[in-house]
KEKE-3310 file (N, C-alpha, C; in steps of 0.2 Angstrom, whole numbers, plus 5000, padded with zeros to 4 digits):
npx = (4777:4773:4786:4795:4785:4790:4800:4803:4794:4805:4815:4809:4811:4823:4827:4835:4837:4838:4845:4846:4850:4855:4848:4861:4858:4855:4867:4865:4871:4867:4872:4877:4890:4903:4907:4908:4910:4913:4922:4915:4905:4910:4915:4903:4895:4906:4907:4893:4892:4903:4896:4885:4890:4896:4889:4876:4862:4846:4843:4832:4833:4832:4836:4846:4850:4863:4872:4881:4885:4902:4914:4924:4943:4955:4969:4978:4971:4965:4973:4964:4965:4967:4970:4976:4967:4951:4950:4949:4957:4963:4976:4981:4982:4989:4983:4985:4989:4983:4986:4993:4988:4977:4974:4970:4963:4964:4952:4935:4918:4913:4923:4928:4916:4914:4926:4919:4919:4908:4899:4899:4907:4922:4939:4956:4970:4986:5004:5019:5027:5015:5001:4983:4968:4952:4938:4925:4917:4904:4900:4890:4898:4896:4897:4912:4926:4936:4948:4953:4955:4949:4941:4935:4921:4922:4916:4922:4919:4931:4939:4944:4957:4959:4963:4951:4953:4960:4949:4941:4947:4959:4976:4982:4984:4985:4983:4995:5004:5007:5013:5013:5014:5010:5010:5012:5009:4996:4989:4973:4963:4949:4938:4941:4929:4919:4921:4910:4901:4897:4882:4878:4861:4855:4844:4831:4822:4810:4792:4790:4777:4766)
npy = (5031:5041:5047:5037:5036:5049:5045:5037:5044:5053:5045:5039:5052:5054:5045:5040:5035:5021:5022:5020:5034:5039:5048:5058:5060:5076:5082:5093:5107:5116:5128:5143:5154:5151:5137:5132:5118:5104:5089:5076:5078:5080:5067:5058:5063:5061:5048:5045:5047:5040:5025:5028:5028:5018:5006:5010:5010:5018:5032:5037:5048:5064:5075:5079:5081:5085:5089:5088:5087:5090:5080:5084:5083:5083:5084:5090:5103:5120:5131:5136:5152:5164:5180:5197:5208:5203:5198:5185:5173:5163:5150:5144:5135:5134:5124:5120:5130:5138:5145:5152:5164:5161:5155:5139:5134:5126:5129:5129:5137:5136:5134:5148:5153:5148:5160:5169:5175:5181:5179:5192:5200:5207:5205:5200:5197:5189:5186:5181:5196:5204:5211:5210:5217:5207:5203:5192:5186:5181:5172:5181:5194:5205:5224:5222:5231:5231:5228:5223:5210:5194:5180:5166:5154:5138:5124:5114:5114:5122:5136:5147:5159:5176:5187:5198:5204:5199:5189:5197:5198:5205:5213:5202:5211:5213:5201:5195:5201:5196:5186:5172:5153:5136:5125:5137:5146:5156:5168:5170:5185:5189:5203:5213:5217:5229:5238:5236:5244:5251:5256:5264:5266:5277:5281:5285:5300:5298:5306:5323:5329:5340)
npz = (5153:5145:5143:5136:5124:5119:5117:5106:5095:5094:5091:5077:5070:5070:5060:5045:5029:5030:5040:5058:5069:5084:5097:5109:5125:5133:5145:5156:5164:5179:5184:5189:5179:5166:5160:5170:5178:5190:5193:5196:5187:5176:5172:5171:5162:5152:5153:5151:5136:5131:5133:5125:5114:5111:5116:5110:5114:5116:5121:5132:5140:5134:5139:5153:5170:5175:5185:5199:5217:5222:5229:5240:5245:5253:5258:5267:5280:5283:5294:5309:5316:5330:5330:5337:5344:5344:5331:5318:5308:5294:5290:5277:5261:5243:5233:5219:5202:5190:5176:5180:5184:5194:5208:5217:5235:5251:5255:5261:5259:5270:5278:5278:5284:5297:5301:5301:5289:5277:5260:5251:5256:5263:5264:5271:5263:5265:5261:5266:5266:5260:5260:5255:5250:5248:5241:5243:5231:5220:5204:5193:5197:5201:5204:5210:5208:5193:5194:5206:5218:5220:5230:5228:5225:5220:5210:5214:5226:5233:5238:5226:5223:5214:5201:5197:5185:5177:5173:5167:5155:5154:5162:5174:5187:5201:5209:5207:5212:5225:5223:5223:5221:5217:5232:5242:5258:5261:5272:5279:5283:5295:5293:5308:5319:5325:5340:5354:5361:5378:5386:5398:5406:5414:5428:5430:5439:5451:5447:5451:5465:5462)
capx = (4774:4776:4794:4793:4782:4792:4810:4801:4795:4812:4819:4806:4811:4830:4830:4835:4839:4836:4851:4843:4854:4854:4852:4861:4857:4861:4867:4865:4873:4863:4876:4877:4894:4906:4912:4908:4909:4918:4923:4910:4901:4912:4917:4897:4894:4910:4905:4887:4895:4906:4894:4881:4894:4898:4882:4871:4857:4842:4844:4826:4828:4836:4838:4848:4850:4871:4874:4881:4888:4908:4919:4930:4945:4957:4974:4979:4965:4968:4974:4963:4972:4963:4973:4976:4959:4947:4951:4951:4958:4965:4981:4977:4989:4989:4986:4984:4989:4978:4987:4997:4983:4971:4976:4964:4963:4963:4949:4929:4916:4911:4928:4928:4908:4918:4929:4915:4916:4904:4899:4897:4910:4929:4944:4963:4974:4991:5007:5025:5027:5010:4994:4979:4959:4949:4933:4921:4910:4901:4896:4894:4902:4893:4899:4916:4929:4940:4955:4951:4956:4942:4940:4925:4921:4923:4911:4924:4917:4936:4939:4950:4957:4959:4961:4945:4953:4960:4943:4939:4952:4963:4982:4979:4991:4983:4984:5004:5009:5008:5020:5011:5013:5009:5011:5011:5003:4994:4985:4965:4960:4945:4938:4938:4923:4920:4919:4904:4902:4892:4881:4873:4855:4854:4837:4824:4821:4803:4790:4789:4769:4765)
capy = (5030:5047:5049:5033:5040:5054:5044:5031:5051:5057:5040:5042:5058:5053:5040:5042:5031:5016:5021:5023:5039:5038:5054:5056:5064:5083:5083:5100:5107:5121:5133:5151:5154:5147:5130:5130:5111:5099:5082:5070:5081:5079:5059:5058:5065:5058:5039:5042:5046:5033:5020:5027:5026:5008:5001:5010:5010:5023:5035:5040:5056:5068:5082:5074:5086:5081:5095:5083:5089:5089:5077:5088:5077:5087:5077:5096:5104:5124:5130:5143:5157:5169:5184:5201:5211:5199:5196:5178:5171:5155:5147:5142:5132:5135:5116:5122:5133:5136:5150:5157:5169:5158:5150:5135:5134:5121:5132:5127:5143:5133:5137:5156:5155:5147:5165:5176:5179:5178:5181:5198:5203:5208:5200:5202:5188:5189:5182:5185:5204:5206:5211:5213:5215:5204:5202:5188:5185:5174:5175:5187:5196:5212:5228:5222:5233:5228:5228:5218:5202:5190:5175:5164:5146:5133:5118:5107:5119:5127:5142:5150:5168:5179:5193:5201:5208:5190:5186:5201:5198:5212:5212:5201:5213:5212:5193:5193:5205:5190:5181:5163:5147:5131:5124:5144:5147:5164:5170:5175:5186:5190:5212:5215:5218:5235:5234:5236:5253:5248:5261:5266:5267:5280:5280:5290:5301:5300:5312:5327:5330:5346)
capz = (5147:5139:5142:5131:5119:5115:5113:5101:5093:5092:5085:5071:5068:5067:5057:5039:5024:5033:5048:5063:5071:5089:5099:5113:5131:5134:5150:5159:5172:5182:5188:5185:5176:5159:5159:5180:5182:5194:5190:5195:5184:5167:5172:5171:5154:5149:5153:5147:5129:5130:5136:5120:5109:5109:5115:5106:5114:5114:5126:5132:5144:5129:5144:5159:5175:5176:5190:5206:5223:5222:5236:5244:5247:5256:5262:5271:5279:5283:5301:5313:5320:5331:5332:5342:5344:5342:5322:5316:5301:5291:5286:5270:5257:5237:5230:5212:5201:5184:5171:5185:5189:5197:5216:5222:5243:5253:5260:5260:5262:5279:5284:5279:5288:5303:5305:5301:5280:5274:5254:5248:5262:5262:5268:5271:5262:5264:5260:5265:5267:5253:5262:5248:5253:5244:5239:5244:5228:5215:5197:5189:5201:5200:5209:5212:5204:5189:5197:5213:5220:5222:5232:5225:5226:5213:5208:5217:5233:5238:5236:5223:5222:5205:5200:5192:5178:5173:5171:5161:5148:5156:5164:5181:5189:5209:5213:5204:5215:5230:5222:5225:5219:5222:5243:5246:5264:5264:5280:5276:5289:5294:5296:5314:5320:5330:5349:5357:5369:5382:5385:5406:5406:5420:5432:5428:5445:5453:5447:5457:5467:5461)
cpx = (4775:4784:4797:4791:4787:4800:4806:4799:4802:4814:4817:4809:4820:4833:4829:4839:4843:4841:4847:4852:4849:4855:4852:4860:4860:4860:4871:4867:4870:4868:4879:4887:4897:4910:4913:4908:4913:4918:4920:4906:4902:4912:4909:4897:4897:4909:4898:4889:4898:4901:4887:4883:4896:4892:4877:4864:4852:4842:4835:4826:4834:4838:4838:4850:4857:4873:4874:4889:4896:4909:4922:4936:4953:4963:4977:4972:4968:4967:4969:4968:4967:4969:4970:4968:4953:4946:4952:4953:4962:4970:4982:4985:4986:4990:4986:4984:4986:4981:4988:4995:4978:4975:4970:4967:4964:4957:4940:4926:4914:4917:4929:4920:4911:4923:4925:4916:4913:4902:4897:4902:4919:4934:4952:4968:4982:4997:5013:5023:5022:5005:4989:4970:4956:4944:4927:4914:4910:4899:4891:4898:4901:4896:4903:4922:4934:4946:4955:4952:4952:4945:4931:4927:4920:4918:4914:4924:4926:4936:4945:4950:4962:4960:4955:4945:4956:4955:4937:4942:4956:4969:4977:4987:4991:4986:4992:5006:5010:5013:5017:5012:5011:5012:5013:5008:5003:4988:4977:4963:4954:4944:4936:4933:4924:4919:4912:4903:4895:4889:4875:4868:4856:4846:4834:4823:4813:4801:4788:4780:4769:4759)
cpy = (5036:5050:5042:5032:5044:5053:5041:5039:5052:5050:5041:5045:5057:5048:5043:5038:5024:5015:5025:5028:5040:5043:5054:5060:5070:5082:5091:5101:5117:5124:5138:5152:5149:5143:5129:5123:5108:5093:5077:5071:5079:5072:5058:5057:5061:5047:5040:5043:5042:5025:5020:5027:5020:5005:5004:5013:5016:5028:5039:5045:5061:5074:5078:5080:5083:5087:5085:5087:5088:5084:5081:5084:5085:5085:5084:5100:5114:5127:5136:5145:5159:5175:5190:5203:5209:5198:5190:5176:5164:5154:5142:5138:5133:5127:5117:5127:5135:5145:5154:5163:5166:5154:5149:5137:5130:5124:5131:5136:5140:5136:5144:5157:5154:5153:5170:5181:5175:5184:5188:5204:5204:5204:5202:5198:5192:5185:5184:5191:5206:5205:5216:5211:5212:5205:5195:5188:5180:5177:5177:5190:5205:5217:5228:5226:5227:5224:5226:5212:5200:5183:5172:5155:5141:5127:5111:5108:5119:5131:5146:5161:5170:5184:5194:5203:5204:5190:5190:5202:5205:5210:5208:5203:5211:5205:5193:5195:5200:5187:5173:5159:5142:5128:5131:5141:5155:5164:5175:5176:5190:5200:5210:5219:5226:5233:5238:5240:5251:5256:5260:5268:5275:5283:5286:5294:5301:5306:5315:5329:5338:5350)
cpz = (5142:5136:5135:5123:5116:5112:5108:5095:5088:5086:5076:5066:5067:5061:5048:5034:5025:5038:5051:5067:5080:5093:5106:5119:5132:5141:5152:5166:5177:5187:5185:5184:5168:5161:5167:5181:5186:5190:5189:5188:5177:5167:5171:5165:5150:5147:5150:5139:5128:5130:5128:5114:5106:5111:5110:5109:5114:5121:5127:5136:5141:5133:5149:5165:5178:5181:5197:5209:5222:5230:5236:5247:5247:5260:5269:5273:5285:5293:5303:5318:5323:5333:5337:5340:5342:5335:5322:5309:5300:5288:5281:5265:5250:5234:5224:5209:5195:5180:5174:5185:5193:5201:5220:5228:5243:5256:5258:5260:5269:5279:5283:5285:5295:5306:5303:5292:5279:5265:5253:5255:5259:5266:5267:5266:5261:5264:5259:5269:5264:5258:5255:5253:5247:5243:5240:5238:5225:5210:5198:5192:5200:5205:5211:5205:5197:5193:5203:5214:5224:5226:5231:5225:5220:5214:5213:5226:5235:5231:5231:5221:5216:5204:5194:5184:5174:5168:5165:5153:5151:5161:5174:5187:5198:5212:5213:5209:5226:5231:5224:5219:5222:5228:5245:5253:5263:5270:5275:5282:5289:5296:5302:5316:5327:5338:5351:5363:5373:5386:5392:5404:5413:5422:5433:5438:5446:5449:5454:5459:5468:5467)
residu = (UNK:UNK:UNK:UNK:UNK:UNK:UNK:UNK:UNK:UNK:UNK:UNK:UNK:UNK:UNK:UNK:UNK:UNK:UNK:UNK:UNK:UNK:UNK:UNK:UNK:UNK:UNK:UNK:UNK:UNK:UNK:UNK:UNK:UNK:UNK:UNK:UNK:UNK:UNK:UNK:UNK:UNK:UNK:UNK:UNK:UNK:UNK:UNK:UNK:UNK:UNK:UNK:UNK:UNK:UNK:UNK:UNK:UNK:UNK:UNK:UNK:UNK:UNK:UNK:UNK:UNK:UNK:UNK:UNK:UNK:UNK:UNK:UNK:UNK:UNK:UNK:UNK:UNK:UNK:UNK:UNK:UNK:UNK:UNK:UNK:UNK:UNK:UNK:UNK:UNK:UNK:UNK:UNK:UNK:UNK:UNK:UNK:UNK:UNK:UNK:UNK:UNK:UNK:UNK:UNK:UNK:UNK:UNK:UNK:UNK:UNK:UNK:UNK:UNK:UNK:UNK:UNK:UNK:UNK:UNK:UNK:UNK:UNK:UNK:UNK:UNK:UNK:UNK:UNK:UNK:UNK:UNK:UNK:UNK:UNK:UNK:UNK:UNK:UNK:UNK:UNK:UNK:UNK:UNK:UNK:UNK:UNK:UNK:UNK:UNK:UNK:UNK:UNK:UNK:UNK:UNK:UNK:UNK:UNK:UNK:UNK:UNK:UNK:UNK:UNK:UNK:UNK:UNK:UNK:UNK:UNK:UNK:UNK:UNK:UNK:UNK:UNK:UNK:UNK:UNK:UNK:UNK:UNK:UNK:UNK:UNK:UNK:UNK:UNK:UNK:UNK:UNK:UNK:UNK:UNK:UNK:UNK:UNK:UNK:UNK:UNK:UNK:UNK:UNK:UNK:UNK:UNK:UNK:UNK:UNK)
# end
């Protein structure tokens, strides 16, 4: 009833010189970053402006919560490797290429969680003869240098890698120097973990009876 009250409200209040003005739903997408959407997200918005365009009708929840889960649709899906010294990593592919500083994955963070990166962590990626350490973060991307190549995950949950300084307005010299394009395979390996010294307790002798 109130949500009722307050379109019939608003209509009120838009109406002017005897045309009613039809206002239509902001739809919000709750994710920290600029212009973060996936596609459900915009085909959403985009159908409900189309849909209030031609029918018209009054739209009563003037704030709509248009944030929705990404499909991951994945016709390639990326290989595990486990290599020498207990180090794991991912045979990744390059499905998209975006202002040839930006290379989507075929790679989820479930699959980085799967060899042990996890976010706020580093990583190996290479490609050819070109190994570069990466960066495992997220908006804003605080504490990571200028000049460092990030791997971060997108709305459409895979994971795409950048140079930082792209993203800064500044030369994206790090990522280039890879040389990717699209159907690359670069190798994401994980840091090997230190070994574990296993360390003798040795047995306390009896006290001595003084």
């Amino acid at each position: 009833a109130k949500v009722k009250e307050n379109a019939e409200a608003e209509r009120q209040a838009n109406i002017g010189g005897g045309d009613e003005i039809r206002t239509p739903a902001l739809h919000a997408v709750h994710r920290e970053g600029h212009n973060w959407t996936n596609a459900r997200e915009r085909w959403r918005a985009f159908s409900c402006l189309v849909e209030w365009a031609f029918v018209g009708s009054l739209v009563t929840a003037f704030r709509f919560d248009g944030t929705r889960q990404a499909t991951t649709n994945r016709t390639v899906l990326p290989k595990h490797i486990t290599r020498d010294y207990g180090s794991f990593a991912l045979e990744a592919t390059v499905i998209r290429v975006k202002d040839r500083t930006s290379f989507h994955l075929n790679v989820t963070l479930s699959d980085l969680d799967a060899i042990r990166i996890r976010i706020n962590s580093v990583c190996q990626i290479q490609h050819k003869s070109v190994s570069q350490q990466a960066y495992i973060g997220a908006y804003p991307f605080v504490g990571i240098p200028d000049e460092a190549t990030v791997l971060t995950e997108t709305p459409e949950d895979l994971m795409c890698l950048f140079s930082l300084s792209a993203y800064r307005n500044k030369p994206a010299e790090s990522v280039m120097e890879l040389g990717l394009e699209k159907g690359s395979t670069v190798l994401i390996v994980a840091p090997t973990e230190p070994s574990r010294r296993v360390v003798k307790r040795l047995a306390m002798p009896p006290p001595i009876d003084l």
